[in-house]
C-alpha positions in Angstrom: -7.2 -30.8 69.8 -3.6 -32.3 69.4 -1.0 -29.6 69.0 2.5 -29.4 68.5 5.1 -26.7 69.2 8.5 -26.6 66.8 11.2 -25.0 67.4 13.9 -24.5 64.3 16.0 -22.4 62.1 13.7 -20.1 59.4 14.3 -22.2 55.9 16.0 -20.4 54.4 17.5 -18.4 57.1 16.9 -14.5 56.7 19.8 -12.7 57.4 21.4 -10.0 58.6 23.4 -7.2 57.4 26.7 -8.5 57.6 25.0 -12.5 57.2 24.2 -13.9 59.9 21.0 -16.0 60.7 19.2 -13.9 63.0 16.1 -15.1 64.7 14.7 -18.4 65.6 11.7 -19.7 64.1 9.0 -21.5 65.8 6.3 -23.5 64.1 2.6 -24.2 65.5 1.3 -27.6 63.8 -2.5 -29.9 63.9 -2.5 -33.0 64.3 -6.1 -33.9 64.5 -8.0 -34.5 61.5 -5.8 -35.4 59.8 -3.1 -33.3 60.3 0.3 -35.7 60.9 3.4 -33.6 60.7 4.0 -34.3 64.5 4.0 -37.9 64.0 7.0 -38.1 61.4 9.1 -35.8 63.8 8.3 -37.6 66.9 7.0 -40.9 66.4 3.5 -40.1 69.2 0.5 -38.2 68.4 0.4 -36.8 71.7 -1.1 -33.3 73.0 1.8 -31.8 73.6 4.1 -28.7 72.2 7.0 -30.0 70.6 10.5 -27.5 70.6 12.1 -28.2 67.3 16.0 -26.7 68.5 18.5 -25.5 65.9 21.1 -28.5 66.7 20.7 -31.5 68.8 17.0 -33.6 69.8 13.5 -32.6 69.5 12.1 -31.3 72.9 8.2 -32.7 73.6 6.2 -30.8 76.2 3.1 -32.6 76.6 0.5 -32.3 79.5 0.8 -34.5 82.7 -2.1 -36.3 80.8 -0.4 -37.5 78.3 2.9 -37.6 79.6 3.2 -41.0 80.5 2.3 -42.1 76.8 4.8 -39.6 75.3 7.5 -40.9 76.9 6.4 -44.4 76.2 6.1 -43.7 72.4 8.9 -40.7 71.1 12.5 -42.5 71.1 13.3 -38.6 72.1 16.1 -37.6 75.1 14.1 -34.4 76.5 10.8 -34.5 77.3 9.0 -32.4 80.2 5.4 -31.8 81.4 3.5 -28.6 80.6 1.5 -27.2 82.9 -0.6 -25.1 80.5 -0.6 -23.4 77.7 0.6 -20.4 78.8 3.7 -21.7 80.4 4.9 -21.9 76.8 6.7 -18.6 76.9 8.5 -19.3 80.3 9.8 -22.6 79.1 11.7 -21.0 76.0 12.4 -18.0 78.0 14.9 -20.4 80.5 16.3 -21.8 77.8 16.8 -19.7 75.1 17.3 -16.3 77.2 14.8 -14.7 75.2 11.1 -14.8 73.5 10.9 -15.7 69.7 11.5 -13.2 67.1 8.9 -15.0 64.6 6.4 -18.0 65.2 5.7 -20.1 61.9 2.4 -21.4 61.8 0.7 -24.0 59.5 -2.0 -22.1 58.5 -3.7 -24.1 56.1 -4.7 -26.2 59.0 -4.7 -24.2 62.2 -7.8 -23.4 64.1 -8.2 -19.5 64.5 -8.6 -19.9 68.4 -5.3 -21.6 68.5 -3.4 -18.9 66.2 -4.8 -16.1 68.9 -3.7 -18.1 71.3 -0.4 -17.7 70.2 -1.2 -13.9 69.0 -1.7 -13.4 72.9 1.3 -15.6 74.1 3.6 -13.5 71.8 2.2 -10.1 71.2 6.1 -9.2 69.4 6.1 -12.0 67.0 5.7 -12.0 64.0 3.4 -14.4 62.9 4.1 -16.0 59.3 2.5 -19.5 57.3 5.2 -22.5 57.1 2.6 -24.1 55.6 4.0 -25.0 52.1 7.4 -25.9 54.1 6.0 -28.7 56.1 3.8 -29.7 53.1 7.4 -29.9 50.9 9.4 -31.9 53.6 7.1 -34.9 53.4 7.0 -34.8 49.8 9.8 -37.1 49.3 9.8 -40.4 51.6 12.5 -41.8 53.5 13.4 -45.8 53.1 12.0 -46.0 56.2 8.8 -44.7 54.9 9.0 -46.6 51.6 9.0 -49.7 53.5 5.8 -48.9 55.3 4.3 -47.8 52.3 5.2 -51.2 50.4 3.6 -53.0 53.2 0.1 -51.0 52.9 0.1 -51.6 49.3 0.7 -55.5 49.6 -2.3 -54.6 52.4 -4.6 -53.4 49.4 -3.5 -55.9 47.9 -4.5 -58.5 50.4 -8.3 -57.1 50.6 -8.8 -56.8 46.7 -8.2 -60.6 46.3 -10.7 -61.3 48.8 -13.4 -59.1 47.3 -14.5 -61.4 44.4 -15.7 -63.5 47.3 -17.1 -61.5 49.3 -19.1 -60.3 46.7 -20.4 -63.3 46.7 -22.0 -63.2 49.8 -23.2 -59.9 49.9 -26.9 -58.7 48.6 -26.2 -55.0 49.1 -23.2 -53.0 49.0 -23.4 -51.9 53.0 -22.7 -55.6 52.9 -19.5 -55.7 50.9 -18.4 -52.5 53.0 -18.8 -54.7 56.3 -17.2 -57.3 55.0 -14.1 -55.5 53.6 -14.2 -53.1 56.5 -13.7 -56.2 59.6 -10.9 -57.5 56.8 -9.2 -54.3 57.4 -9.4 -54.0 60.9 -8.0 -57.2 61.5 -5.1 -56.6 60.0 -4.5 -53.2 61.9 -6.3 -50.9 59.8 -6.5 -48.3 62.5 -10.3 -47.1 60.5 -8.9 -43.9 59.5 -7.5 -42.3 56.6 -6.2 -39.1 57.0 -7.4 -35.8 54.6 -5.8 -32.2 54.8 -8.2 -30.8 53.4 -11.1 -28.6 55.6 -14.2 -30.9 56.6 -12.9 -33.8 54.1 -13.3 -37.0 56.7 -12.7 -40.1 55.0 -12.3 -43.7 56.8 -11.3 -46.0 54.4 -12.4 -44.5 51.0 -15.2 -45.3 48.8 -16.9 -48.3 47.8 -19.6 -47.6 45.8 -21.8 -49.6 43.4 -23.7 -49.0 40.4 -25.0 -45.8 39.4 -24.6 -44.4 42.4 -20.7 -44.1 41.6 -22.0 -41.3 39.4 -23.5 -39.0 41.4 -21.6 -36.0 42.0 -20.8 -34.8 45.9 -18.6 -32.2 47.4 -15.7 -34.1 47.8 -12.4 -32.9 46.6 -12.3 -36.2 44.1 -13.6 -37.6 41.0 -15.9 -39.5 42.8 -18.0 -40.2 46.0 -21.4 -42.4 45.8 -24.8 -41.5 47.4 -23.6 -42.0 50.9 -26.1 -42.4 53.7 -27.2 -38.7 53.5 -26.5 -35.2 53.6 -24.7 -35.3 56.5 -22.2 -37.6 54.7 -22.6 -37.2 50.9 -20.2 -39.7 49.9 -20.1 -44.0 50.2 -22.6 -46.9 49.9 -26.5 -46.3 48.9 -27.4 -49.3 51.2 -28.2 -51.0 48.0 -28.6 -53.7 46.5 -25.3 -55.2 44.3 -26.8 -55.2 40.1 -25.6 -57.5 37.8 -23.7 -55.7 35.0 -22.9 -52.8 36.6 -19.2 -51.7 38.0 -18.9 -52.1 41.2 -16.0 -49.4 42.4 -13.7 -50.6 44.8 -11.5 -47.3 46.4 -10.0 -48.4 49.7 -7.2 -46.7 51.1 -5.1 -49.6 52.8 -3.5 -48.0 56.7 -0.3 -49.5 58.1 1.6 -47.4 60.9 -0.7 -44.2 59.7 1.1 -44.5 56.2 -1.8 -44.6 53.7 -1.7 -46.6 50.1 -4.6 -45.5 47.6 -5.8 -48.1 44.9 -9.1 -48.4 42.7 -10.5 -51.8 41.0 -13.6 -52.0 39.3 -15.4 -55.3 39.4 -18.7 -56.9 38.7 -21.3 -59.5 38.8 -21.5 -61.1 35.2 -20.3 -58.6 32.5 -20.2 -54.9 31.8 -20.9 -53.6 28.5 -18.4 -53.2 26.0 -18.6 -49.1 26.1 -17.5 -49.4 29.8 -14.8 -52.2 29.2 -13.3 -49.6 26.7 -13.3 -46.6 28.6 -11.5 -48.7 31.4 -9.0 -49.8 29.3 -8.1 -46.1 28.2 -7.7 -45.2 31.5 -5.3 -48.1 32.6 -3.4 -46.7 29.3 -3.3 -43.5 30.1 -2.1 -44.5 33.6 0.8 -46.3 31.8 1.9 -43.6 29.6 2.0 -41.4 33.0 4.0 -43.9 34.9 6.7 -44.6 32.0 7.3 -40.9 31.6 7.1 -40.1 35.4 10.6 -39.6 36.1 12.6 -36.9 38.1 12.5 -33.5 36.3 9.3 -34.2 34.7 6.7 -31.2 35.5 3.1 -32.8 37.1 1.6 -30.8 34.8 3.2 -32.3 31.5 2.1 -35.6 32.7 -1.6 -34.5 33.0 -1.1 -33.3 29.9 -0.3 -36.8 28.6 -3.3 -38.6 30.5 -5.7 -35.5 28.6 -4.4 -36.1 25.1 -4.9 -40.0 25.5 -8.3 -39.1 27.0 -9.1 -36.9 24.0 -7.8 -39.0 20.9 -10.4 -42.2 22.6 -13.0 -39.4 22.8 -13.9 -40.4 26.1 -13.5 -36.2 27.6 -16.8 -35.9 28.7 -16.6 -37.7 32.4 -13.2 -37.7 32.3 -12.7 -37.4 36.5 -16.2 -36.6 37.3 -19.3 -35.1 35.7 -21.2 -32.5 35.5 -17.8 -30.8 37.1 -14.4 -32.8 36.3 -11.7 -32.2 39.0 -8.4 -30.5 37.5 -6.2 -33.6 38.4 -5.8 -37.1 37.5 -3.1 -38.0 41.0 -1.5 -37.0 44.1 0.5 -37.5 46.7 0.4 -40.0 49.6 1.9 -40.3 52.6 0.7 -40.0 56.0 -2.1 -37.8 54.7 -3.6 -38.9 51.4 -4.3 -35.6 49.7 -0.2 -34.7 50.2 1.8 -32.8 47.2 2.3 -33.0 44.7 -0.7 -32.7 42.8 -0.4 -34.2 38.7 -2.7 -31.3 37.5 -3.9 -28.6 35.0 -1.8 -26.4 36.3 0.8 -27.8 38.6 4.1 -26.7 37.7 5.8 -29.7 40.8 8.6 -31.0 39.3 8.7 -34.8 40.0 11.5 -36.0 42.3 13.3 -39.8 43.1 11.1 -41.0 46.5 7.9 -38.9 45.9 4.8 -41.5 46.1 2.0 -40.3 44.4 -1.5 -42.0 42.8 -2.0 -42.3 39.5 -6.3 -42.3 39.5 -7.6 -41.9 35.8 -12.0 -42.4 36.1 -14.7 -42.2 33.7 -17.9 -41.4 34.9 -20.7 -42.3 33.2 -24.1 -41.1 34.5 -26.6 -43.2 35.2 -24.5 -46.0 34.8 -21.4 -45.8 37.4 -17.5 -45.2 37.0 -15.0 -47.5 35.8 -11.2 -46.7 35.9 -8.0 -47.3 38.0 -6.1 -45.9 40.8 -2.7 -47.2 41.7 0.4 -45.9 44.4 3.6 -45.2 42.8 7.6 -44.2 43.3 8.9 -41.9 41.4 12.5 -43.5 40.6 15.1 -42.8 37.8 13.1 -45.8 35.2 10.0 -44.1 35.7 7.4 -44.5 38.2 7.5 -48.3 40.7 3.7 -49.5 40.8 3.9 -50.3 44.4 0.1 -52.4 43.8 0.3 -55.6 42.4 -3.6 -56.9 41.7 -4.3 -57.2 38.4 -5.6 -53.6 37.0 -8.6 -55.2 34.7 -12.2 -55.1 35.9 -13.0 -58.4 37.6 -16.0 -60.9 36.6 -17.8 -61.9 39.5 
């Protein structure tokens, strides 16, 4: 368990009667599974508590354990040991001259132990969810983010030009994962991609062949695969690779824990027409979303663009899964790669300049597999930057 400790003002400051901020707010974050916030504030994923102060430098307190890392990592001034957890109070005591009036907790994330941990460290608090602020701060993404983000894309990039060949050599599709997989790796693909939401473990993503693309699953996505089991209901069949049939390529590409998530279909010899068409819908509905993805635009105006494209080809029935389609046709990415905002049913996000989100418009067709595309975007002023640059057809192996 990786925690951090935060320490800032309440956003928005409450105030007092005559106006005045009056208490200190201090936030409880995850940073395992998937849970990065620390790292964007820090720069280490260490065990530690981390003091976010009002004015002035973040204040890590990790465990002699990990000490030697933090310091080695975090470009931070302060940084002192923690003997244990329930030292936590003294520490803010000496430097504050008093215990916290409220503790924000992300509690979308935080393990119930670990919240009455806190319940028992300070009885007087009160307790309240900063969840939807932490999730709001990442949405839009610093230059310096941007430029890691460009650099995972050109990653993605990198590993869909190789697949034609090592399609090639494959006779199953556990033996395209290897091979794309030990691509990754060597180029620093750390073998995780990180997921917010509860029990969703991903690695790279999904490569799935065939009709096993179509089978439905309990992840939060359009799609899954077979997967080994039903201890992991999602991924390769250990198959064999069929001529004719799509072969789904969904690899999220990792650089500096900064994830890019992109979809090509490909093949061995050619898909039928009905699938060729219901690809190229998708790539224009993708289109139609990325021209008119600007900031101001509401993420649920441009899933109502991608549905009326979808409708008028008559192609609603797998539209983003079958028998139960998922609400949403993109999301945010970031360190986490189910971030906001969400281009739903239902989302009322209002698109901003810097927000990177993918656009992932799929048909499934049962019994036969998936074709459609997934790209990573920037929302700018023009509309949204396709930060992917392989070609967006289905590839003839």
């Amino acid at each position: 368990m990786r925690s951090f400790f935060w320490h800032t003002e309440h956003y928005p400051p409450r105030k007092s009667a005559e106006g005045s901020a009056t208490f200190k707010i201090y936030l409880k974050t995850k940073v395992s599974k998937g849970h990065s916030s620390s790292k964007r504030l820090t720069f280490t994923i260490s065990r530690a508590q981390t003091r976010m102060p009002t004015s002035g430098s973040l204040d890590p307190v990790p465990p002699s354990k990990s000490m030697e890392r933090a310091l080695e990592d975090a470009p931070l001034e302060h940084i002192v040991p923690l003997s244990g957890f329930s030292q936590i109070p003294r520490l803010i005591e000496e430097h504050d001259g008093g215990k916290p009036d409220t503790i924000g907790l992300e509690m979308d994330v935080l393990p119930v132990n670990m919240f009455r941990g806190y319940q028992r460290l300070f009885p007087d608090a009160d307790m309240i969810d900063v969840s939807p602020l932490i999730r709001q701060l990442r949405v839009r993404k610093s230059p310096y983010e941007l430029d890691i983000l460009r650099r995972a894309a050109d990653l993605a990039d990198q590993l869909l030009q190789r697949i034609p060949g090592f399609i090639r050599e494959s006779e199953t599709d556990t033996d395209l994962v290897l091979r794309a997989e030990a691509f990754y790796r060597s180029q620093g693909h750390p073998g995780l991609s990180r997921m917010r939401s509860f029990n969703m473990e991903t690695l790279y993503g999904h490569l799935i062949a065939g009709p096993s693309g179509a089978r439905p699953s309990a992840t939060p996505g359009p799609t899954a695969g077979t997967g080994p089991g039903p201890f992991l209901s999602q991924g390769t069949a250990m198959k064999r690779l069929i001529p004719h049939t799509p072969i789904l390529v969904d690899y999220t590409a990792n650089v500096e824990g900064y994830l890019s998530d992109q979809t090509r279909i490909f093949s061995i010899d050619t898909l039928s027409e009905k699938l060729h068409r219901a690809h190229g819908v998708m790539i224009e509905a993708q289109e139609a979303m990325a021209r008119e993805g600007k900031p101001g635009v509401v993420a649920k105006d441009l899933y109502a663009i991608a549905l009326g494209i979808i409708e008028r080809a008559g192609l609603m029935e797998g539209f983003m899964g079958h028998p139960q389609p998922v609400p949403f046709v993109g999301h945010g990415v970031g360190l986490e790669l189910d971030e906001w905002p969400v281009i739903g049913r239902d989302s009322e996000y209002i698109l901003e300049q810097g927000m990177v989100i993918a656009l992932e418009p799929k048909m499934v067709f049962p019994g036969e597999g998936v074709v459609g595309i997934e790209n990573t975007f920037v929302v700018s002023e023009k509309g949204m930057e396709k930060l992917n640059q392989f070609p967006d057809d289905i590839v003839t192996v």
